[in-house]
FILO-879065 format. One record per residue (C-alpha): x, y, z. Coordinates in nm, 3 decimals, always signed. Example, Ala and Ser with C-alpha at 12.3 -4.5 7.8 and 13.67 -1.06 7.14 Angstrom:
! residues 2
+1.230 / -0.450 / +0.780
+1.367 / -0.106 / +0.714
END
This chain:
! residues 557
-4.753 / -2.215 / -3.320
-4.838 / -1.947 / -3.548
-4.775 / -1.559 / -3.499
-5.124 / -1.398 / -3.522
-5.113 / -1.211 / -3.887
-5.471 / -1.007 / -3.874
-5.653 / -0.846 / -4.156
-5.910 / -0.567 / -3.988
-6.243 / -0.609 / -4.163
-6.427 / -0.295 / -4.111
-6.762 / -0.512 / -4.239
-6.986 / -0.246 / -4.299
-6.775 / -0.088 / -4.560
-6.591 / -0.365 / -4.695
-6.816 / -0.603 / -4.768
-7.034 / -0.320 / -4.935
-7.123 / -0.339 / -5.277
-7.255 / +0.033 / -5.370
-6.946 / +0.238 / -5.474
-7.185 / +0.604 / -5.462
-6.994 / +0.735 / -5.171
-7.283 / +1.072 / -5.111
-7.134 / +1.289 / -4.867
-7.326 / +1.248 / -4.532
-7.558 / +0.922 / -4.746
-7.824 / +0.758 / -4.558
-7.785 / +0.360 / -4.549
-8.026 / +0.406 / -4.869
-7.812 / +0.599 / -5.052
-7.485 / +0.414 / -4.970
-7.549 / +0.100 / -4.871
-7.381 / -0.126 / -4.600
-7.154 / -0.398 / -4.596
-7.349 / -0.748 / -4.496
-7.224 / -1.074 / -4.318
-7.309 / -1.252 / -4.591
-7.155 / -1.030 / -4.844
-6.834 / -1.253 / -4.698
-6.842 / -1.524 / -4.893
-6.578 / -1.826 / -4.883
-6.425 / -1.684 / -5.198
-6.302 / -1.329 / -5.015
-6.217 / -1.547 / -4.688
-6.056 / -1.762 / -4.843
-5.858 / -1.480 / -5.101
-5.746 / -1.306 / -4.721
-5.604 / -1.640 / -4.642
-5.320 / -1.643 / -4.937
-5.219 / -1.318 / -4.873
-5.054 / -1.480 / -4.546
-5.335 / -1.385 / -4.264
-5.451 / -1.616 / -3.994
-5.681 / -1.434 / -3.818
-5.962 / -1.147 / -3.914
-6.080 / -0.916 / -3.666
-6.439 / -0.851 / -3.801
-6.492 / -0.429 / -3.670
-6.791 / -0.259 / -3.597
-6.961 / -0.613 / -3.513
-7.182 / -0.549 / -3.200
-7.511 / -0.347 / -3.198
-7.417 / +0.075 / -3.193
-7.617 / +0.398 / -3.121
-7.684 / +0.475 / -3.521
-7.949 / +0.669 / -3.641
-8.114 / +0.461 / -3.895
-8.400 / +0.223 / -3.810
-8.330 / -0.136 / -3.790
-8.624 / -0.361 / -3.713
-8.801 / -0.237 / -3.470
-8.529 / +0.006 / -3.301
-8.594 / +0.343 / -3.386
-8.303 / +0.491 / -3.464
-8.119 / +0.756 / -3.200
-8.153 / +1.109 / -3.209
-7.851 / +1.309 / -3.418
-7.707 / +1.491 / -3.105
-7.572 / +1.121 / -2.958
-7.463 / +1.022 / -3.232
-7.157 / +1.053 / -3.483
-7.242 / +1.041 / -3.774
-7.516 / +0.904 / -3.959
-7.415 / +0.542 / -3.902
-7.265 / +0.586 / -3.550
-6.945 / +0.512 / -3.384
-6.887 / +0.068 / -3.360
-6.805 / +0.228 / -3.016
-7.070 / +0.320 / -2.890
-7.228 / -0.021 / -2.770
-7.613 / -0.009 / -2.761
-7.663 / -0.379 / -2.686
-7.387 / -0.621 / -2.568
-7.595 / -0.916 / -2.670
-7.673 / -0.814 / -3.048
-7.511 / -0.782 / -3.369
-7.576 / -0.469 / -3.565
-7.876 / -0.541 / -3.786
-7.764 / -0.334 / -4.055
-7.525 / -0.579 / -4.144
-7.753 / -0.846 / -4.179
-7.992 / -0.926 / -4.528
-8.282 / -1.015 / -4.278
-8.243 / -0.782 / -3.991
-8.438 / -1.057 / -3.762
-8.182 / -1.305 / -3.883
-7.863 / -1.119 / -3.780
-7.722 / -1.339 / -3.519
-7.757 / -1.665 / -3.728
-7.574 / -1.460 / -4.024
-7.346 / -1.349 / -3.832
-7.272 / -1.701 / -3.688
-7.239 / -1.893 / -3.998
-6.998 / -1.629 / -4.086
-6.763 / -1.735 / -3.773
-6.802 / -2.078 / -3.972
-6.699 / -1.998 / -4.300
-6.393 / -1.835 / -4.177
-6.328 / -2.137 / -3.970
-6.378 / -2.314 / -4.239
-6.170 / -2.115 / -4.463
-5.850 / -2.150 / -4.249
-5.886 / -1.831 / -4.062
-5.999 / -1.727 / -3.699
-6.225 / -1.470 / -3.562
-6.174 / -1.183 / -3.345
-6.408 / -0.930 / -3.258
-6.424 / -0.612 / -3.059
-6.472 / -0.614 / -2.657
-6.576 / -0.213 / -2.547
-6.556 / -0.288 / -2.144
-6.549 / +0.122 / -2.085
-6.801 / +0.247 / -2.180
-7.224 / +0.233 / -2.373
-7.417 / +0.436 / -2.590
-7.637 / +0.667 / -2.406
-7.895 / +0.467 / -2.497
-7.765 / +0.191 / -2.398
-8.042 / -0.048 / -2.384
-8.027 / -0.479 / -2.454
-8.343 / -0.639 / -2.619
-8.155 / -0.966 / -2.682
-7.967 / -1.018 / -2.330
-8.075 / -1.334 / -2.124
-8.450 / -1.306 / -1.906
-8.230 / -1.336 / -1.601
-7.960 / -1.078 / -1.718
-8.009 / -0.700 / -1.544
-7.980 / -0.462 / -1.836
-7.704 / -0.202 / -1.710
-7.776 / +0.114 / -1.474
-8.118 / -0.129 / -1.341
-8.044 / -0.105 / -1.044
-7.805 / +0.229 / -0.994
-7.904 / +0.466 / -0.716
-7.862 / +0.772 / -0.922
-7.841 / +1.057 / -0.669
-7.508 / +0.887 / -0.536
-7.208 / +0.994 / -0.764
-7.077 / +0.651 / -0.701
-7.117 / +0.351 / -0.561
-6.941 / +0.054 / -0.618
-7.311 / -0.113 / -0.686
-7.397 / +0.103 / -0.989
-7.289 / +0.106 / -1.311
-7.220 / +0.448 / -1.419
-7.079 / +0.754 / -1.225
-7.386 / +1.017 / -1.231
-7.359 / +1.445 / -1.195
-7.690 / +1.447 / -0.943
-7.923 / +1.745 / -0.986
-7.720 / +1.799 / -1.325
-7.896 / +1.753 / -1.648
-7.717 / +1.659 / -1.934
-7.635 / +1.948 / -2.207
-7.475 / +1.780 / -2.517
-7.217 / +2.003 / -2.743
-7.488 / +2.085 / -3.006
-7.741 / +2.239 / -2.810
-7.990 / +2.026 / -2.922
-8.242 / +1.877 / -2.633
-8.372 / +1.576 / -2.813
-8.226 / +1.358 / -2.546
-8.318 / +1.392 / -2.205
-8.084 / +1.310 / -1.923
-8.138 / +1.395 / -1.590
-7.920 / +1.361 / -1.359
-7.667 / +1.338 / -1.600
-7.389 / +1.066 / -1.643
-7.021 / +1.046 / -1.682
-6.912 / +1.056 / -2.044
-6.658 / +0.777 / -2.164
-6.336 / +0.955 / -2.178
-6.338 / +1.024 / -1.802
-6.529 / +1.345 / -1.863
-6.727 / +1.408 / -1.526
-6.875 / +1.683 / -1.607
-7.267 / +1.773 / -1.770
-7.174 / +1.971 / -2.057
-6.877 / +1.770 / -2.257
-6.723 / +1.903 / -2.545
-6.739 / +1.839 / -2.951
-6.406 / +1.701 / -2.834
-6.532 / +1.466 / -2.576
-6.718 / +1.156 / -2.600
-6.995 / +1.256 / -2.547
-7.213 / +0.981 / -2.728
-7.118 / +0.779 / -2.463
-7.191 / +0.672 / -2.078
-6.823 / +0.558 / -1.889
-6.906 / +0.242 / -1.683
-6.814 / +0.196 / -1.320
-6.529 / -0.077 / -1.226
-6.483 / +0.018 / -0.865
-6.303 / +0.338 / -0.881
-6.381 / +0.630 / -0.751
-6.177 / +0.897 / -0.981
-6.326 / +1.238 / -0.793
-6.179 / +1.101 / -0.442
-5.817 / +1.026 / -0.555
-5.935 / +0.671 / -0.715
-6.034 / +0.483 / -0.412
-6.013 / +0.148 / -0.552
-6.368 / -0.049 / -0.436
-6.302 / -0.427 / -0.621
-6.416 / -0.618 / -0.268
-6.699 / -0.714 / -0.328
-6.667 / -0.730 / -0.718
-6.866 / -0.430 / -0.845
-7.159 / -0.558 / -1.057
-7.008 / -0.423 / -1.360
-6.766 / -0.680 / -1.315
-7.001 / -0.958 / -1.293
-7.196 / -0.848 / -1.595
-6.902 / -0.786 / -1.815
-6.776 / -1.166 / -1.767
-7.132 / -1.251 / -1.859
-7.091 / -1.111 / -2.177
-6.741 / -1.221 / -2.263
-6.854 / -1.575 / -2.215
-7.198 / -1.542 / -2.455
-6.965 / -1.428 / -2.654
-6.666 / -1.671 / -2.636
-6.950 / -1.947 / -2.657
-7.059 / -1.805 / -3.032
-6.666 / -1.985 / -3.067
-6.497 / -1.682 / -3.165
-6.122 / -1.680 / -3.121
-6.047 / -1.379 / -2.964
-6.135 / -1.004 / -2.852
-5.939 / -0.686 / -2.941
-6.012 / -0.475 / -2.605
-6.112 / -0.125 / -2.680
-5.901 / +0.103 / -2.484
-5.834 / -0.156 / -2.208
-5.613 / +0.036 / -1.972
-5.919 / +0.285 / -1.881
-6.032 / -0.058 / -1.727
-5.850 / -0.132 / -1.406
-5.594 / -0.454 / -1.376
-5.759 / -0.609 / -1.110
-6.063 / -0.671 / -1.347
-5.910 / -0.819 / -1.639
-5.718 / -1.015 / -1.394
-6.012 / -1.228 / -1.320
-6.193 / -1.225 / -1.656
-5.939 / -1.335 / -1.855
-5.860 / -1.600 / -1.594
-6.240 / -1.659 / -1.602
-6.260 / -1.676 / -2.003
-5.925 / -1.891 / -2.057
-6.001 / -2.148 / -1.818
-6.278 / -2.275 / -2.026
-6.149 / -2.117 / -2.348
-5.791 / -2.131 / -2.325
-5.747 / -2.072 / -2.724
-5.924 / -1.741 / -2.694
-5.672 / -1.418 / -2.746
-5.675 / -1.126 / -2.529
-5.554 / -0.785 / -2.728
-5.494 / -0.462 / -2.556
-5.592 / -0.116 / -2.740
-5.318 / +0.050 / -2.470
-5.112 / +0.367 / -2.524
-4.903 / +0.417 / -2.185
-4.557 / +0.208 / -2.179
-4.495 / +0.278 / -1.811
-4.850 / +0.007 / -1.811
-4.706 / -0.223 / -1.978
-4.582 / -0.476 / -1.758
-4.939 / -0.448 / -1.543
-5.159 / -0.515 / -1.858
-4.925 / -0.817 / -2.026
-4.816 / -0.957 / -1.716
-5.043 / -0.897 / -1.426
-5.360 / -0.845 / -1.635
-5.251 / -1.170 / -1.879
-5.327 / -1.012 / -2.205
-5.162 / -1.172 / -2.449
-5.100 / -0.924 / -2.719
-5.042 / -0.511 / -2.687
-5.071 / -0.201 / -2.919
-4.733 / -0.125 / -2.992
-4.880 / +0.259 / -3.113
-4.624 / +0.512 / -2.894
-4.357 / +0.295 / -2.969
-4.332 / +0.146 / -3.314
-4.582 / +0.267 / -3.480
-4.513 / +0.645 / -3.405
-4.137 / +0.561 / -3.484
-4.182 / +0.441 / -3.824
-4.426 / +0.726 / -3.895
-4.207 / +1.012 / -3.835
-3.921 / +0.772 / -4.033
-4.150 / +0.760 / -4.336
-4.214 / +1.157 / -4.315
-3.862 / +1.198 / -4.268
-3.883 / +1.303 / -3.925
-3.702 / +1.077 / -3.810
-3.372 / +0.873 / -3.860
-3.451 / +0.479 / -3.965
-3.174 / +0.424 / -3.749
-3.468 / +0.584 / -3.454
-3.623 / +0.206 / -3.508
-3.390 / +0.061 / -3.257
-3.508 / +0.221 / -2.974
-3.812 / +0.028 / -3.031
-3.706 / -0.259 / -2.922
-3.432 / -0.147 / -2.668
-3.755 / +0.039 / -2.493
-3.958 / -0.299 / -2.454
-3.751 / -0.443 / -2.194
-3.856 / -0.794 / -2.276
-4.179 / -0.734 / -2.393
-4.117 / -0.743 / -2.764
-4.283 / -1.031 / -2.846
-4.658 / -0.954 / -2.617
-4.644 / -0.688 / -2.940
-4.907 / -0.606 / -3.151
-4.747 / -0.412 / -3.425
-4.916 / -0.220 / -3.712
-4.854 / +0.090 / -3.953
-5.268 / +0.197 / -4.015
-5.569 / +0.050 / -3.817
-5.882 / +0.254 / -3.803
-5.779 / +0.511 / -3.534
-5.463 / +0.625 / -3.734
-5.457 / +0.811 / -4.113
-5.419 / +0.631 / -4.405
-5.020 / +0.604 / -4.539
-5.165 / +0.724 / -4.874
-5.339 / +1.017 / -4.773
-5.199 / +1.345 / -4.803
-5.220 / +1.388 / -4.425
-4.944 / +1.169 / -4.382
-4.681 / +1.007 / -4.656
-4.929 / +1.102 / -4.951
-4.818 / +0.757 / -5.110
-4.848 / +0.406 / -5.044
-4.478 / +0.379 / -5.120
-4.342 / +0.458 / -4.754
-4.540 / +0.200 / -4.587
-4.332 / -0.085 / -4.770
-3.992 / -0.097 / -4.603
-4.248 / +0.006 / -4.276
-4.450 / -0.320 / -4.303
-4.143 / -0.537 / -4.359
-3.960 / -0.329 / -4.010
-4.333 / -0.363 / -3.830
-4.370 / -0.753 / -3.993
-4.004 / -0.903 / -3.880
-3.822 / -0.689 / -3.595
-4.005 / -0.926 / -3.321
-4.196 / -1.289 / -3.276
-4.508 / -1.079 / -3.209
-4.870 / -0.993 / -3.386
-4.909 / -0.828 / -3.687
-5.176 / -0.596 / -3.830
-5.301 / -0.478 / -4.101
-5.627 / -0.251 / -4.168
-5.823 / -0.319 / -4.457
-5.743 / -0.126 / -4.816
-5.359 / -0.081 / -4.650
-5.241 / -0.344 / -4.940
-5.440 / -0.177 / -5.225
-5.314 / +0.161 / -5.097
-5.671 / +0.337 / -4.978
-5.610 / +0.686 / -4.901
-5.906 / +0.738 / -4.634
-6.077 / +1.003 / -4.887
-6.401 / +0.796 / -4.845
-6.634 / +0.795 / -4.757
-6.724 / +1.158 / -4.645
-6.943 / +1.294 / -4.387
-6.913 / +1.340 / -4.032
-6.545 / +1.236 / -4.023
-6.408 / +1.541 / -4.222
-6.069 / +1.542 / -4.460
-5.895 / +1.381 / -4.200
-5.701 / +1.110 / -4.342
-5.890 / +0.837 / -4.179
-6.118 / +0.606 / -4.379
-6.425 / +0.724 / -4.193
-6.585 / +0.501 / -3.881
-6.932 / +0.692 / -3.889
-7.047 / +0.729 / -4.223
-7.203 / +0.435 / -4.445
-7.061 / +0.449 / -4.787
-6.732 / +0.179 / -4.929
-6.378 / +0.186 / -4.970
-6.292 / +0.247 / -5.347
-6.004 / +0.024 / -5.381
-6.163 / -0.270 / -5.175
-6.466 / -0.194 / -5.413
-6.232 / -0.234 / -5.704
-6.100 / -0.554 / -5.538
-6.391 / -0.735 / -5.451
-6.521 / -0.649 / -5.803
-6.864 / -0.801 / -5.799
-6.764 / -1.140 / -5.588
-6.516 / -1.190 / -5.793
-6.218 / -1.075 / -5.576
-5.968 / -1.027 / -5.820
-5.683 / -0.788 / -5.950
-5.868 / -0.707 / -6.313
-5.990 / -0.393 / -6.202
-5.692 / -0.286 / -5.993
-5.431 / +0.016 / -6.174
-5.075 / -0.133 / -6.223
-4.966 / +0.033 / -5.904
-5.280 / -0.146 / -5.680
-5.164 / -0.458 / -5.779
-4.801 / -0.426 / -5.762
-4.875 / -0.316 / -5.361
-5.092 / -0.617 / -5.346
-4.830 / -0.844 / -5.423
-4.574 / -0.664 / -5.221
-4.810 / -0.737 / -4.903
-4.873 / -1.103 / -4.996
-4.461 / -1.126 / -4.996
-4.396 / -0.995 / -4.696
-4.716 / -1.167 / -4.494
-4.689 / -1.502 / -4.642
-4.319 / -1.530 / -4.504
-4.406 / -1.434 / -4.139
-4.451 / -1.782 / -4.071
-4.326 / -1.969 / -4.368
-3.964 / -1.923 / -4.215
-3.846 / -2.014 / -3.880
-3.634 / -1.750 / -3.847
-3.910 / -1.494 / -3.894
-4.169 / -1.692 / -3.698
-3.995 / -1.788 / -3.372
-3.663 / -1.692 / -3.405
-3.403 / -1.418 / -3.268
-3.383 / -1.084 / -3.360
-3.004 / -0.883 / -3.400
-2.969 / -0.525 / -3.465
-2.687 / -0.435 / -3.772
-2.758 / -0.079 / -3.692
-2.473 / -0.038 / -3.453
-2.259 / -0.168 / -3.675
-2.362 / +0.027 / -3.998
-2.303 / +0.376 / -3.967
-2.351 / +0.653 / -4.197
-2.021 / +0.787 / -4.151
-1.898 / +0.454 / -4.306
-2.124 / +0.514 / -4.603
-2.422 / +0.338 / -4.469
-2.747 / +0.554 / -4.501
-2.841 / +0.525 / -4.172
-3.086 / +0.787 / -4.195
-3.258 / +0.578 / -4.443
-3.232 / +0.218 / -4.431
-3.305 / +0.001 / -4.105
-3.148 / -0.323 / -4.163
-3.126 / -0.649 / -3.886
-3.105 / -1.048 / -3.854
-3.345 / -1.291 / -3.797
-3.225 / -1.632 / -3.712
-3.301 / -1.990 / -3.616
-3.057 / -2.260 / -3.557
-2.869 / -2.244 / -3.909
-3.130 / -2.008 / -4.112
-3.034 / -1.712 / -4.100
-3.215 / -1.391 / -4.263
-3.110 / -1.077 / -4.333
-3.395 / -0.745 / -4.299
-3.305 / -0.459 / -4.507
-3.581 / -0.177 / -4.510
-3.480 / +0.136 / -4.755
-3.720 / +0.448 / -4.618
-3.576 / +0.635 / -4.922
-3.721 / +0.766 / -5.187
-3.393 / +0.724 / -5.350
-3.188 / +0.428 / -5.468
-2.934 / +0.352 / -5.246
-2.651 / +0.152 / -5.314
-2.494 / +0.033 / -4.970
-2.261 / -0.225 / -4.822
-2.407 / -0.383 / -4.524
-2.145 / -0.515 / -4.259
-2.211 / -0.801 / -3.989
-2.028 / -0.843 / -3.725
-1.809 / -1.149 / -3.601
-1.999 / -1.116 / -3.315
-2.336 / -1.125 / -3.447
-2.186 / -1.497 / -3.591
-2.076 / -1.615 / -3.199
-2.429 / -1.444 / -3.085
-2.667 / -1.648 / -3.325
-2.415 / -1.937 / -3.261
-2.441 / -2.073 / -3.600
-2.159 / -2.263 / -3.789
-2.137 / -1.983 / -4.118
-1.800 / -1.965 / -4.163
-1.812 / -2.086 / -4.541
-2.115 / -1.858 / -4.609
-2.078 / -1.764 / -4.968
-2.389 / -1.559 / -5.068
-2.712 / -1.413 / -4.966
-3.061 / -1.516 / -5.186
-3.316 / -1.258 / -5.225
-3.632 / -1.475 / -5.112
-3.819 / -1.230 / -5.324
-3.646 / -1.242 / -5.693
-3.445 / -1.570 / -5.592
-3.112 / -1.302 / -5.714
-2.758 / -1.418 / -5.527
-2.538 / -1.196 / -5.440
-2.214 / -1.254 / -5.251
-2.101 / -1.287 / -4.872
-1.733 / -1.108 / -4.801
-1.519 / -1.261 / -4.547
-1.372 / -0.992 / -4.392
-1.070 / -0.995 / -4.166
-1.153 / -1.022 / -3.762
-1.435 / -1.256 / -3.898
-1.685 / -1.009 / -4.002
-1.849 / -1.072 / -4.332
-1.998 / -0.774 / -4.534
-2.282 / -0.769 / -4.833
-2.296 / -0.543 / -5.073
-2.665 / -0.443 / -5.237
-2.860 / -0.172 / -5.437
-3.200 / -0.098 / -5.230
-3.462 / +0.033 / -5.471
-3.640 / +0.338 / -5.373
-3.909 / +0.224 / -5.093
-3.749 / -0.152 / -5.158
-3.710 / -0.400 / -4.919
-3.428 / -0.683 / -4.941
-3.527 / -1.053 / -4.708
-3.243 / -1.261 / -4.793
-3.160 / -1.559 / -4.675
-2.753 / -1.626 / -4.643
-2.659 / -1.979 / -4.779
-2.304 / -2.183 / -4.827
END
């Protein structure tokens, strides 16, 4: 089996054609990515660079403010932006119509586009947001027998385990820019938890927290017996969905849902779909255990661990040698991973917010691709080095490609170049990234070593006090029966010129028979260089790491 390698498609700048980028542009201005802007050629262009999956962002019907069909579009004051947070769910049924060439065909153009990537090789993820709706959260396309949300609440109880949201009674609702467009009385519980009528700028305020059972203002009773409706309609949904024969759903901030339901519904969803992935937007280790194990996701954001890690590495906050508490922290949980260096919650490598260059996330990508046997992610423009400076609107200078504005993605722009998905209008630099990527992705599963094998830290052995950079270079094994690979990630902006040492027991640990290993071959440039036997067994390698460079060799007799 495959390790998941995903490619996030943020489709409504992507797969958008108008490079004019107006600050704060109306869909007219800017235009909008469409389903069918996807053709077989891009799909099929995502497959070489080593992907198997694509997690298609921003998919199901949002609070925006422009028109589409005959939805008027939602007042400014709940909503971010002039295109609106993919977050804010204003229809569980629906795809957002903006994405679609005819607005009243949207479904059907979204569902042939589940088939081309099928047909291209590739499978389909797509978001799940279990905690929480748009304010005006309202479903024109759910089933005649299907209770649209909040139906049947009783809204002068603050809870109940029958309703669906958590309401402030006698409390109307006073949003952070003063602006009384929308009327909400008595007012509900915003999505971050926030019980209170007036939430912040700060808060998320566009949105409505749902009700699982548990009642946070009296030391969160838990009420799952009877399952809370919310439970029954969110399986609902997961199933319409799973039936469109998508392959999997990235769950939006999952551990603000309790364990007990995704116990059931993913119990529910993989005994009739059993292919279908469960991914877990989760940011508190100590949960861990609960949400892999108890829950049965299969996958995990690996954010406060990895991700954070390697980030203060590349700024040089950090050691590289940091990187192996990563894995020491995971406690067996290494390969239920997801890990990433950029997805659309975190700044862009490039931007000045953060590395300022491209560069850094190299030797990251190759740490983030090959330390474990788990998923891998990558957010769209990472391997053409986007630096989140467009578009420009609501988001501010951030250092995020911006969620709530319409507008493109220069370098994707570039890429895409008029269908033609090429390199011809990519700088020197673009397309030397590019290729860099397509290395290091295509060989997460073309090597069993890499794809299901073990995983042995050099770093305890290399020190810097031996002349090892340790402060700059990660390096570790990956092995499988007699392949064996070596990992060496240079952090550096700086050439480094190093002798790696492994250990005799890193030889009676991957049990191979190596004794008569002569040299290591970079499975980049195909370059040899050779393998010292050293007394007391060990064998030691000695290499010249480019600045940013990564080395994968593979050590041969």
């Amino acid at each position: 089996m495959s390790r998941p390698v995903i490619y996030q498609l943020f489709v409504r700048l992507f797969a958008n054609p108008n490079p004019a980028n107006h600050f704060d542009g109306e869909m007219e201005a800017n235009g909008c990515g469409k389903f069918n802007h996807i053709s077989s050629r891009v799909l099929e262009e995502i497959r070489l660079l080593g992907f198997t999956h694509i997690w298609y962002t921003g998919i199901i019907e949002h609070s925006t403010t422009t028109q589409v069909d005959d939805r008027k579009g939602d007042p400014q004051c709940i909503v971010k932006g002039k295109a609106g947070s993919p977050y804010a769910i204003s229809d569980y049924y629906d795809v957002n119509a903006t994405m679609a060439c005819e607005q009243s065909n949207r479904m059907a153009e979204f569902e042939a586009l589940i088939n081309r990537t099928h047909e291209a090789g590739l499978k389909v993820l797509i978001d799940f947001v279990p905690n929480h709706v748009a304010r005006s959260y309202h479903s024109d396309a759910k089933p005649p027998e299907t209770l649209d949300f909040g139906t049947t609440d009783e809204p002068e109880n603050p809870f109940s385990p029958a309703n669906n949201f958590y309401y402030l009674p006698g409390q109307q609702l006073v949003l952070p820019c003063n602006n009384q467009q929308f009327a909400e009385i008595p007012a509900k519980a915003s999505g971050n938890d926030c019980f209170s009528n007036t939430p912040s700028v700060n808060d998320w305020y566009e949105t409505v927290k749902l009700n699982y059972g548990i009642d946070y203002q009296n030391n969160s009773e838990e009420h799952f017996c009877p399952e809370p409706d919310t439970w029954l309609k969110m399986n609902h949904i997961l199933r319409f969905w799973a039936d469109k024969k998508i392959d999997g759903f990235r769950c939006d901030m999952a551990s603000m849902v309790p364990v007990a339901f995704w116990r059931q519904a993913i119990g529910l969803i993989k005994n009739e779909f059993p292919h279908i992935l469960f991914i877990a937007e989760i940011y508190e280790p100590h949960l861990y255990h609960a949400y892999a194990f108890e829950a049965g996701f299969d996958y995990l954001y690996d954010k406060v661990g990895l991700y954070d890690t390697l980030r203060a590495v590349m700024t040089r906050q950090a050691p590289a040698s940091l990187a192996s508490n990563c894995w020491r922290s995971l406690e067996g949980l290494s390969d239920k991973m997801l890990n990433f260096i950029e997805n659309h919650d975190e700044q862009r490598i490039a931007s000045l917010h953060f590395a300022g260059s491209p560069l850094p996330g190299i030797p990251a990508m190759a740490v983030a691709a090959f330390i474990n046997r788990g998923a891998v992610l990558v957010y769209n423009g990472q391997e053409l080095g986007e630096d989140g400076s467009q578009p420009k609107g609501y988001s501010g200078d951030d250092g995020r490609t911006s969620i709530f504005d319409y507008g493109c993605m220069p370098t994707i722009h570039r890429w895409t170049n008029n269908g033609a998905f090429n390199q011809e209008k990519l700088s020197s630099s673009e397309k030397e990234l590019h290729n860099h990527y397509k290395f290091l992705l295509n060989l997460i599963n073309s090597k069993n070593s890499l794809k299901t094998g073990g995983f042995y830290d050099l770093m305890w052995v290399n020190h810097h006090g031996d002349g090892f950079p340790d402060n700059h270079v990660f390096a570790f094994l990956r092995y499988h029966r007699e392949e064996v690979v070596v990992v060496l990630a240079n952090f550096s902006a700086e050439t480094r010129k190093l002798k790696v040492k492994i250990p005799a027991h890193a030889i009676r640990f991957m049990q191979v028979d190596y004794q008569n290993a002569k040299k290591m071959i970079n499975l980049a440039t195909h370059e040899e260089c050779e393998v010292v036997q050293e007394e007391l067994g060990d064998w030691s390698i000695e290499v010249t790491l480019s600045a940013h460079g990564i080395i994968i060799g593979e050590l041969t007799r």
